[in-house]
Legacy VTK file of the C-alpha trace (Angstrom):
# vtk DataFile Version 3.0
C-alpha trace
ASCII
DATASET POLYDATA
POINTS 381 float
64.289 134.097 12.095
63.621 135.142 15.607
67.170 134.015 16.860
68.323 136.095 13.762
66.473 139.680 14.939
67.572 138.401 18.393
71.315 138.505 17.398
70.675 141.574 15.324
69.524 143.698 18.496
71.964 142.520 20.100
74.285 143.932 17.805
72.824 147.278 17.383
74.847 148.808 20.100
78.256 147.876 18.247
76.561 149.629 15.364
75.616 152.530 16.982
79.216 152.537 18.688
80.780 152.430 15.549
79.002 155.061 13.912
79.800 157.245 16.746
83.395 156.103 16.654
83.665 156.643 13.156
81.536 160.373 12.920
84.418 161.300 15.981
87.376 160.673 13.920
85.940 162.093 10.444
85.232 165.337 13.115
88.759 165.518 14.078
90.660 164.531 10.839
88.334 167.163 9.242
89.001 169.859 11.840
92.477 169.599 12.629
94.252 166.924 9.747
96.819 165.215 10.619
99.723 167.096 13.269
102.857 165.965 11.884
104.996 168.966 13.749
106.407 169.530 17.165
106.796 166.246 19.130
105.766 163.927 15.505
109.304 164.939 14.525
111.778 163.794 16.567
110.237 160.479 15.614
110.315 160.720 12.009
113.921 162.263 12.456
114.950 158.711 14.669
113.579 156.341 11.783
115.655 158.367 8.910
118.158 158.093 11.551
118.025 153.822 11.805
117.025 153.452 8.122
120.204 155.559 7.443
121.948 153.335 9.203
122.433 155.816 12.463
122.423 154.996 16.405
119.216 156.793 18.081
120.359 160.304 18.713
119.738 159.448 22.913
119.186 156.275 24.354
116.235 157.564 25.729
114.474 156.765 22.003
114.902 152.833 22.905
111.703 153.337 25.166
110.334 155.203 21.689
111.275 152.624 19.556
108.034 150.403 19.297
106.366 153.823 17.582
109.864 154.708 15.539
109.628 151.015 13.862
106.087 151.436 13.107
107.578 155.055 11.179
110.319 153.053 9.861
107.445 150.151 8.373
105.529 153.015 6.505
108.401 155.097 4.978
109.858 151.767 3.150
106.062 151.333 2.332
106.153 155.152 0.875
103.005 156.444 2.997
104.693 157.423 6.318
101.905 159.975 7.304
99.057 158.464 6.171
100.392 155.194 6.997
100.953 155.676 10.257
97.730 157.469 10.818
95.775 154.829 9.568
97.719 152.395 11.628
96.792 154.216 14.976
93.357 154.553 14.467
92.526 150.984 13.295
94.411 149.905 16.480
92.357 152.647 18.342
89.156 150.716 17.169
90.706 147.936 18.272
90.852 149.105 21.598
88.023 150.284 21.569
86.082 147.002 20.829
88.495 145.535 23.199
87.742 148.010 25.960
83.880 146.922 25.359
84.649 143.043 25.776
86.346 143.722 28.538
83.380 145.889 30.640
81.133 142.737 28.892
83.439 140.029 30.300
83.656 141.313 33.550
80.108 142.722 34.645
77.869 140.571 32.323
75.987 143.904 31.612
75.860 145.310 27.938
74.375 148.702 28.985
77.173 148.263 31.293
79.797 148.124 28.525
77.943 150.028 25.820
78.119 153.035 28.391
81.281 152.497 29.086
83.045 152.637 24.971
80.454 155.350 24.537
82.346 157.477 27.269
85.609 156.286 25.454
84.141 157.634 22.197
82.722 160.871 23.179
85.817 162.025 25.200
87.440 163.924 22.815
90.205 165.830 24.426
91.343 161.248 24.465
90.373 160.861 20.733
92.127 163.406 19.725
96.064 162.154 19.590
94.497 159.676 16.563
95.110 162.310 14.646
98.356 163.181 16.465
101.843 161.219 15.168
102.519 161.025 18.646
103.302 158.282 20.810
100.215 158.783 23.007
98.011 156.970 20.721
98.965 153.944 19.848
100.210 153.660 23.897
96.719 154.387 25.331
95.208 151.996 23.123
98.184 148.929 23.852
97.175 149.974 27.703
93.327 149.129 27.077
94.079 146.075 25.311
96.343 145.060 28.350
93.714 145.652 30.535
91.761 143.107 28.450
94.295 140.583 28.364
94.312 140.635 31.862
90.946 141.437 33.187
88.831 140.657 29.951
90.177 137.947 27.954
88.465 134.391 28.129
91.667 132.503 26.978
93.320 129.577 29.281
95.579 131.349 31.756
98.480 130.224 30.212
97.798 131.723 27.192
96.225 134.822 29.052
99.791 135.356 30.871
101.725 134.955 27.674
99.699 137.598 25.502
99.944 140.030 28.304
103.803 140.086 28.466
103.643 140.585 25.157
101.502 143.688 25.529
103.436 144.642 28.556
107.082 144.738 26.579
104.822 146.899 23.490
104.369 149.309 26.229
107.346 149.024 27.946
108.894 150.380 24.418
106.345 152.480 23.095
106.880 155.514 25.653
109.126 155.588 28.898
106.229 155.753 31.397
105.131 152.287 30.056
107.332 151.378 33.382
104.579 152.036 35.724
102.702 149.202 34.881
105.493 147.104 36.060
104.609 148.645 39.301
101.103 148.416 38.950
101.156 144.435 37.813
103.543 144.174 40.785
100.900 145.702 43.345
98.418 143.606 41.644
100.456 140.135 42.333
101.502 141.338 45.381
97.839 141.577 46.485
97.101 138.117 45.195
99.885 136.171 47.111
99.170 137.778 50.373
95.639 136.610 49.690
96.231 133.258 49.159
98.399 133.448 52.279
101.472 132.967 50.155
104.000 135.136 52.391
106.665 133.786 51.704
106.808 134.030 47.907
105.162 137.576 48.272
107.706 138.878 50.369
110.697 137.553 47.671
108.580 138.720 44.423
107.985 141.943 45.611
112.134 142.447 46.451
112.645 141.155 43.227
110.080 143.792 41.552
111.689 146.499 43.486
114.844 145.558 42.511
113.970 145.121 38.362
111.884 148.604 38.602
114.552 150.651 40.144
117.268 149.145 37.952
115.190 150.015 35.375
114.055 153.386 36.603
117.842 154.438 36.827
118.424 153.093 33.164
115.541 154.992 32.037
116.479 158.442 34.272
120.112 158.457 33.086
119.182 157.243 29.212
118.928 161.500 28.061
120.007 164.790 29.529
116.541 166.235 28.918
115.095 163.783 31.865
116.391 166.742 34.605
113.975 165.557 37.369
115.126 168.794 39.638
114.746 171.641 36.956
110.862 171.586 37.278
111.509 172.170 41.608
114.188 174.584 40.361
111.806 176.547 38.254
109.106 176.038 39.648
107.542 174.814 37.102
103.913 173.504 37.300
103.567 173.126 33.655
106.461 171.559 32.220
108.917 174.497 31.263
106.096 177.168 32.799
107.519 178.734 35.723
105.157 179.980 38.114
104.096 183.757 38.068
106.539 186.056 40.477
108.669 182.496 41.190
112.323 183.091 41.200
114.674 180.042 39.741
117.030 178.811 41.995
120.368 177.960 41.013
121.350 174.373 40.895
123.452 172.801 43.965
121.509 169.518 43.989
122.981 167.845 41.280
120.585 165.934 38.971
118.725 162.285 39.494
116.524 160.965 42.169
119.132 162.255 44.991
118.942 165.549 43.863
115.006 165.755 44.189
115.386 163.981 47.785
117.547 166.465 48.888
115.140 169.449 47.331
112.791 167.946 49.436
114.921 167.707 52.676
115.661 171.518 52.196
112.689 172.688 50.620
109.634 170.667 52.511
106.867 173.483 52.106
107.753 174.487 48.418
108.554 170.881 47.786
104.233 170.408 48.878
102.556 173.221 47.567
104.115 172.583 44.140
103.252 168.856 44.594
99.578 170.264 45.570
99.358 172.830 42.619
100.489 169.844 40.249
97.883 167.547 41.184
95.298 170.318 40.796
96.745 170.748 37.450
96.539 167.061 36.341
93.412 166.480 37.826
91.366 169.690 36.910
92.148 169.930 33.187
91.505 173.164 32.869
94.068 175.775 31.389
94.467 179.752 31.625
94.901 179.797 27.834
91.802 177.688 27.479
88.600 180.077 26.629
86.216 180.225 29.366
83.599 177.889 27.271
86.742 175.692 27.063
87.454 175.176 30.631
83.602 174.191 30.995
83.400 171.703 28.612
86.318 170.042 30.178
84.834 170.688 33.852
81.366 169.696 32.979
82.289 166.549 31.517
85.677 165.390 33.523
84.730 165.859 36.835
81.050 164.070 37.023
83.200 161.240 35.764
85.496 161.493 38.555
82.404 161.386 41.010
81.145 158.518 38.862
84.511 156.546 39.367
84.879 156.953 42.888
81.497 155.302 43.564
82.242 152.740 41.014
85.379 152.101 42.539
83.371 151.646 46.027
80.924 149.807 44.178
83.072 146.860 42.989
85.613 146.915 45.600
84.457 143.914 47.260
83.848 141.816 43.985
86.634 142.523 41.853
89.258 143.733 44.206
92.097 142.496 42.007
91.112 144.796 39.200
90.192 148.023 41.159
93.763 147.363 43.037
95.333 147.616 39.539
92.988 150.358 38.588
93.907 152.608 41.596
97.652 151.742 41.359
97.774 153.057 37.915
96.093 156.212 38.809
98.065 156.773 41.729
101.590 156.408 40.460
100.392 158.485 37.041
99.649 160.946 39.234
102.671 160.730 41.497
104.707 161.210 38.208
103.278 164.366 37.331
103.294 165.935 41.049
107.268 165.246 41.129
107.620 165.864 37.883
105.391 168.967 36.110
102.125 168.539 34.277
102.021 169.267 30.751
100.086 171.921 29.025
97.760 169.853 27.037
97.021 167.268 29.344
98.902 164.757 27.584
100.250 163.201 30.539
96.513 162.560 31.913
95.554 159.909 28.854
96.676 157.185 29.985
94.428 157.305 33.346
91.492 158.270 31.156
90.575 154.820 30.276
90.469 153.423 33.601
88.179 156.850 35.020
86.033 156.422 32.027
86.025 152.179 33.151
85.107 152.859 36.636
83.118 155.740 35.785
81.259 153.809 33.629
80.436 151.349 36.603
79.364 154.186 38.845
76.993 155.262 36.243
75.036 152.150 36.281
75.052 151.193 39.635
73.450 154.374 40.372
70.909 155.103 37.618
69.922 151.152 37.420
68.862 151.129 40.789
66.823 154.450 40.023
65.252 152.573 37.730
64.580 150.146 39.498
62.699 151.806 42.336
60.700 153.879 39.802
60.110 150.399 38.543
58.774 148.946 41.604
56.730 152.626 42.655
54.616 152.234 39.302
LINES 1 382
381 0 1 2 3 4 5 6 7 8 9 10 11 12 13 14 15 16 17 18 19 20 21 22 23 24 25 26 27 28 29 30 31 32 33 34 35 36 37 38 39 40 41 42 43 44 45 46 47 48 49 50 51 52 53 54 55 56 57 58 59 60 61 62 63 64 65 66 67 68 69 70 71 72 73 74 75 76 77 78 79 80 81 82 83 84 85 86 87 88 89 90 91 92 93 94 95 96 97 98 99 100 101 102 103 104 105 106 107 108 109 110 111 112 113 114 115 116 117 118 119 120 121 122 123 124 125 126 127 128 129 130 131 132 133 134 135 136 137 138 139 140 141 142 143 144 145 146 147 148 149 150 151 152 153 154 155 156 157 158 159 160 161 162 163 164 165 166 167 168 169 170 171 172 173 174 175 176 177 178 179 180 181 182 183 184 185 186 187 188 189 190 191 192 193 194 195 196 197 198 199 200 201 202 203 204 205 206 207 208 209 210 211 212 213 214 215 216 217 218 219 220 221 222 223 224 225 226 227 228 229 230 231 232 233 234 235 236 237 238 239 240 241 242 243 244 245 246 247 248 249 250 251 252 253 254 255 256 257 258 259 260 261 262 263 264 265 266 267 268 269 270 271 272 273 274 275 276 277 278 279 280 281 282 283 284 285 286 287 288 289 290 291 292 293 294 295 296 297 298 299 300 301 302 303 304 305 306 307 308 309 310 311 312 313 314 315 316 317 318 319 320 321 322 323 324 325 326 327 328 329 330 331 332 333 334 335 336 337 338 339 340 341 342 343 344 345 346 347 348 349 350 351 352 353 354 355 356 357 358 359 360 361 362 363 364 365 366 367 368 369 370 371 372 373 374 375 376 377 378 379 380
């Protein structure tokens, strides 16, 4: 009996979690049903494409095409909206389970990982693409169950290894950017060889994940005539397709691809930085000037404590768990490299995929600093 109220305690934060989960997404469906227009349609419109027998309309839609098949599954099944919906959030509540294991697994700490889902849970402006037929769901979620596969998952290595390629090819094909964690892995390796004074082999993988990620990269850049990289400079567009205020476009005698941005930059150093600068402060500070006011300080007030939070989490574990804050950081810094040569987008869709990983390091911040708190007012009384 006492083993039994033992394992039922335990269990009461998974309860609670749930609840919370569950209260979040009845909020949103309630509030908002299910969006089904604006980007949700050029994914419906490539599965009635395929199932009609059609090519993808771009290439581009091959990095779409995890997301299109799961469309394709649920109109045979005759429930594409609601089957798709349902889809993405029981593989959200995977993730988020997952995402708990994984802050168990690696700090031993349940207050640890019960603060760290809770942050998952309660960050709305993240839980809100459930309810979005967009690909941003079901790839933020295949990006926290990645990080468990790699960093959570108590599986032989073998096994470990062969789950996450799996995950790693689901994310590869469920939205373009998924090509950043090829980067991110390959920082991650990188780091390890060079550790265990493995130069040699270090030296040769990394050349051969250069190679694979800018063949790749190219493939990916020339796949549609929508990825312009040098409009945005052109533009001057801090928000994708938002030119700035009093900013007059310049006509086009760079040509288009990466050599077109380098040679923006080689003409254009000091616009080339302070629309790199105004990017980042886009990305990073949330906020929008057709937000209201209370808005903007909802987003402020709860974003940027986290930030702090991560930082000092980050600091925290460096020395311990290197290997995992290297992968953290590198996934944070080329996300945001992306949007500061790129544009940032208006509803901070671009800034969910780092989300997990702030709220993950955040978390870790958190309880180093109010557990030791505790612990001196602890040892005072």
């Amino acid at each position: 009996m006492k083993n039994q109220l033992k394992h039922f305690f335990k269990q009461q934060h998974l309860i609670l979690l749930f609840a919370c989960w569950a209260f979040v997404q009845f909020a949103l469906l309630n509030h908002y049903g299910i969006i089904t227009n604006n980007e949700a349609v050029k994914y419906t419109r490539e599965a009635h494409n395929i199932l009609a027998g059609k090519n993808f309309s771009e290439q581009k839609y091959i990095f779409y095409s995890v997301y299109i098949f799961i469309h394709i599954l649920f109109i045979k099944l005759g429930c594409e909206t609601i089957g798709v919906y349902i889809f993405q959030l029981f593989v959200n509540l995977i993730a988020t389970y997952l995402f708990y294991k994984t802050a168990l697994n690696i700090y031993r700490s349940r207050s640890f990982a019960f603060i760290a889902a809770l942050l998952l849970v309660i960050c709305i402006p993240f839980q809100y693409w459930t309810i979005c037929l967009y690909t941003e769901s079901l790839f933020c979620s295949l990006i926290i169950i990645f990080m468990y596969c790699l960093f959570g998952i108590s599986a032989g290595r073998h096994v470990k290894y062969l789950i996450s390629i799996l995950i790693l090819i689901l994310l590869l094909f469920s939205r373009p950017t998924g090509i950043f964690f090829i980067g991110a892995i390959g920082i991650t390796i990188l780091y390890k060889l060079l550790k265990d004074r493995k130069t040699t082999i270090a030296i040769s993988g990394a050349c051969i994940f250069i190679a694979g990620f800018i063949f790749l990269f190219n493939y990916e850049m020339n796949s549609a005539a929508s990825y312009n990289f040098i409009k945005p400079f052109l533009e001057h567009n801090v928000i994708c397709d938002v030119p700035l205020s009093n900013s007059i476009n310049q006509p086009n005698v760079y040509g288009t691809g990466t050599n077109a941005v380098l040679l923006y930059i080689k003409n254009n150093p000091s616009e080339f930085l302070q629309l790199c600068c105004l990017r980042f402060i886009s990305f990073w500070g949330f906020v929008r000037p057709f937000y209201t006011g209370a808005h903007n300080w909802m987003l402020r007030l709860f974003f940027y404590p986290l930030y702090v939070f991560a930082v000092i989490g980050l600091i925290k574990q460096w020395k311990t768990k290197r290997a995992l804050m290297i992968f953290c950081l590198s996934v944070i810094i080329i996300f945001t490299i992306s949007v500061m040569l790129t544009c940032d987008e208006w509803s901070n869709r671009f800034m969910m995929p780092v989300i997990p990983i702030i709220i993950f390091l955040a978390s870790c911040g958190i309880y180093a600093v109010f557990s030791k708190r505790l612990q001196k007012q602890a040892n005072h009384s």
